[in-house]
C-alpha positions as CSV (number, residue, x, y, z in Angstrom):
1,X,-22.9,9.7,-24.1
2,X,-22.3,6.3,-24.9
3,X,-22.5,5.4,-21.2
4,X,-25.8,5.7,-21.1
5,X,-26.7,4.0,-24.5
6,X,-24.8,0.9,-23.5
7,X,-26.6,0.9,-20.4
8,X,-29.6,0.4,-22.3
9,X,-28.5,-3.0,-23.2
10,X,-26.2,-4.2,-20.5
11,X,-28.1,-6.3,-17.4
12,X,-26.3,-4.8,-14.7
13,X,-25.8,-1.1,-14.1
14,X,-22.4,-0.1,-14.2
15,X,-21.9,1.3,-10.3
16,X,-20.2,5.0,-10.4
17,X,-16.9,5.4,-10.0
18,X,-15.6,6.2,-6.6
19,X,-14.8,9.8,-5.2
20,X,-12.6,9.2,-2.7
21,X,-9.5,8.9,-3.0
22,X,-7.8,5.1,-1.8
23,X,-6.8,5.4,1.3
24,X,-4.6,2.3,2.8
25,X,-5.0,3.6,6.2
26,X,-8.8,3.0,6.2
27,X,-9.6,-0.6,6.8
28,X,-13.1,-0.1,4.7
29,X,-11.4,0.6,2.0
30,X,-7.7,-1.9,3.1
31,X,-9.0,-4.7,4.5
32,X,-5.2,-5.7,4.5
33,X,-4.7,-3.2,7.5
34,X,-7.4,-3.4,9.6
35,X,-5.7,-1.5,12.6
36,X,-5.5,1.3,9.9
37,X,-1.7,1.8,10.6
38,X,0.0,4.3,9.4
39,X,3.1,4.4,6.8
40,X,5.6,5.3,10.0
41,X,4.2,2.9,12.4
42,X,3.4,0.1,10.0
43,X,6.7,-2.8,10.4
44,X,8.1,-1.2,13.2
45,X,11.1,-4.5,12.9
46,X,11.4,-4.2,9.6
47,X,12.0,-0.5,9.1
48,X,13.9,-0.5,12.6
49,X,16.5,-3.3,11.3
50,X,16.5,-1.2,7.5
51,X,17.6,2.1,9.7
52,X,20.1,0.4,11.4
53,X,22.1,-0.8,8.5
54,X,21.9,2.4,7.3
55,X,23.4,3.4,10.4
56,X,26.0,0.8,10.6
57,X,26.9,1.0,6.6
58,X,26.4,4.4,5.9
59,X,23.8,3.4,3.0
60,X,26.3,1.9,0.9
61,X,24.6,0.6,-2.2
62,X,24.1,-3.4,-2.0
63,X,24.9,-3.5,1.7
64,X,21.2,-3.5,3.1
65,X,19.4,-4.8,0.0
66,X,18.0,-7.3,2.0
67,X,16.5,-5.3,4.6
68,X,15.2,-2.8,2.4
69,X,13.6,-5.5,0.2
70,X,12.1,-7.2,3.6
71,X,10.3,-3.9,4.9
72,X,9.3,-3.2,1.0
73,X,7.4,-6.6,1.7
74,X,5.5,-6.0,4.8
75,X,4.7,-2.8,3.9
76,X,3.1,-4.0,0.4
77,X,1.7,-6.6,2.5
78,X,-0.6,-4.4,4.7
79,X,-1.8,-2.7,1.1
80,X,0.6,0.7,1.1
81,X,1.5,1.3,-2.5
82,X,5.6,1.8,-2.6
């Protein structure tokens, strides 16, 4: 209700929200990934030298901090949300 009432005074009309959902494999919507990769083939060395520590460790906590933190960056970098 009040929407419409403060519309009445505001300059601009307020555009309606969105329906769809965000998508960071659309590059319309993420222009950070405009190949429109997906999660699993998005950093391929990254998440290739984060598996292998895992490997080589066996996911010990603190021993492949710095490769998870690495592919965390690339991955926020092309606009996924983790």
């Amino acid at each position: 209700m009040f929407e419409s009432i403060s519309s009445w005074w505001s300059s601009s009309p307020t555009p309606p929200p969105s329906k769809e959902k965000y998508d960071p494999t659309n590059p319309k919507m993420n222009p950070l990934n405009p190949k429109g990769l997906k999660p699993c083939c998005a950093c391929p060395e990254t998440k290739s030298a984060r598996d292998a520590c895992f490997l080589e460790k066996g996911g010990e906590e603190g021993q492949c901090a710095e490769f998870i933190r690495k592919h965390v960056e690339c991955m926020r970098g092309l606009g996924f949300d983790i």
